[in-house]
C-alpha positions in Angstrom: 0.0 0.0 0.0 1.1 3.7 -0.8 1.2 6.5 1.8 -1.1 8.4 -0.5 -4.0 5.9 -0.1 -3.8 6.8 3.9 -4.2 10.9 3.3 -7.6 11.9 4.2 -7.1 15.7 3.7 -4.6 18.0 2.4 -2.0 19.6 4.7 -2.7 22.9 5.9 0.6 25.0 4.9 1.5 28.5 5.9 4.6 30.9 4.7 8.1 31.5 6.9 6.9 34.5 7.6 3.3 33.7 9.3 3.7 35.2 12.5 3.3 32.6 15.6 0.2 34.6 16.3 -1.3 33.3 12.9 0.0 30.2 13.1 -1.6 29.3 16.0 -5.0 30.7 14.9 -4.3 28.6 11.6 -4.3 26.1 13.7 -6.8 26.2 16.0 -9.4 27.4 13.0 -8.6 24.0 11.0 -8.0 21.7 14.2 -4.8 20.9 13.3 -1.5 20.4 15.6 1.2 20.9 12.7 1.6 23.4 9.9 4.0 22.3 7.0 5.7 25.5 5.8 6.3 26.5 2.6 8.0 29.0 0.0 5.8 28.6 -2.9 5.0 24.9 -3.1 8.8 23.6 -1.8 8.2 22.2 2.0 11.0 24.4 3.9 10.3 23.7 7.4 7.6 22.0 10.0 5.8 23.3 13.1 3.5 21.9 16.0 1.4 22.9 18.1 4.2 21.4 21.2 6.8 24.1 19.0 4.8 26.9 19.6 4.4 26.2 22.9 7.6 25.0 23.9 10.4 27.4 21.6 7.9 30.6 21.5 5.8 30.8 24.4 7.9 29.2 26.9 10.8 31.6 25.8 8.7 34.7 25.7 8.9 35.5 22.2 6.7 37.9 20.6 3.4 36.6 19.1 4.4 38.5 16.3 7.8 36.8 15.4 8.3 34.7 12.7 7.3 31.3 12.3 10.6 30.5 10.7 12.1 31.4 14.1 10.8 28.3 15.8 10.0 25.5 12.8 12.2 22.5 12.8 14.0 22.2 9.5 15.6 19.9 7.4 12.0 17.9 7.1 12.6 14.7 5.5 9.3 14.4 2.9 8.0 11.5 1.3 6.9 11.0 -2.5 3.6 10.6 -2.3 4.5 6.8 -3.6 6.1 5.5 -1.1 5.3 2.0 0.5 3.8 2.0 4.0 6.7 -0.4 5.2 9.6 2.1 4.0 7.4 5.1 5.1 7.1 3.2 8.8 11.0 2.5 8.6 11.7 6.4 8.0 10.1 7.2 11.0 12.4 5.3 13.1 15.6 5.9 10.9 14.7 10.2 11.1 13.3 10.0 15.1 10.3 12.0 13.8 6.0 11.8 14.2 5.2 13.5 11.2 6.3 13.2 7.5 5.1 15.5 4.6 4.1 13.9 2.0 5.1 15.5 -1.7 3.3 14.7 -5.4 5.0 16.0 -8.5 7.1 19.0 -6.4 4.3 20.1 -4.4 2.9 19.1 -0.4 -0.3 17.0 -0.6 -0.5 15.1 2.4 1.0 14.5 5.8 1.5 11.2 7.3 1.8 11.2 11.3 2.7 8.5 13.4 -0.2 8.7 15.8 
């Protein structure tokens, strides 16, 4: 089975510069705990809820700093194509939850652990 059989919905996306302010009303509005972030349609980063929390909030940063500021980067993204098996072996190679999902260039999906 492909990862792209087990996407229900698209990913909700938002730029570098979406301030943690609108990233966490992003968020909330779409009831969503991660935001894959993009420059055009190129994944450049990833953010959760736990990140805004724990690397904004906790730290006192302005609401209306970059999201860039406190995204992890370096996200490791899947083609769309991918088996299950080798998309269940990333996880435990990369020690990550969550794994974007790409189709021809561009973010369609996200695939959590959970």
């Amino acid at each position: 089975m492909r990862i792209e059989e087990l996407t229900v919905r698209p990913p909700v996306t938002a730029s570098p510069a979406t301030t943690i302010q609108q990233a966490a009303a992003l968020m909330a509005r779409d009831a969503v705990g991660t935001l894959v972030i993009t420059e055009g349609e190129r994944v450049v980063g990833i953010v959760t809820d736990r990140d805004v929390v724990v690397r904004a909030v906790a730290k006192n940063l302005p609401l209306d700093s970059r999201i860039d500021g406190v995204m992890s980067m370096n996200v490791i993204a899947l083609d769309a194509g991918t088996d299950v098996r080798d998309a269940l072996h990333a996880f435990g190679q990369h020690a990550v939850r969550r794994l974007p999902i790409v189709s021809g260039g561009k973010v369609s999906g996200l695939l959590s652990l959970d």
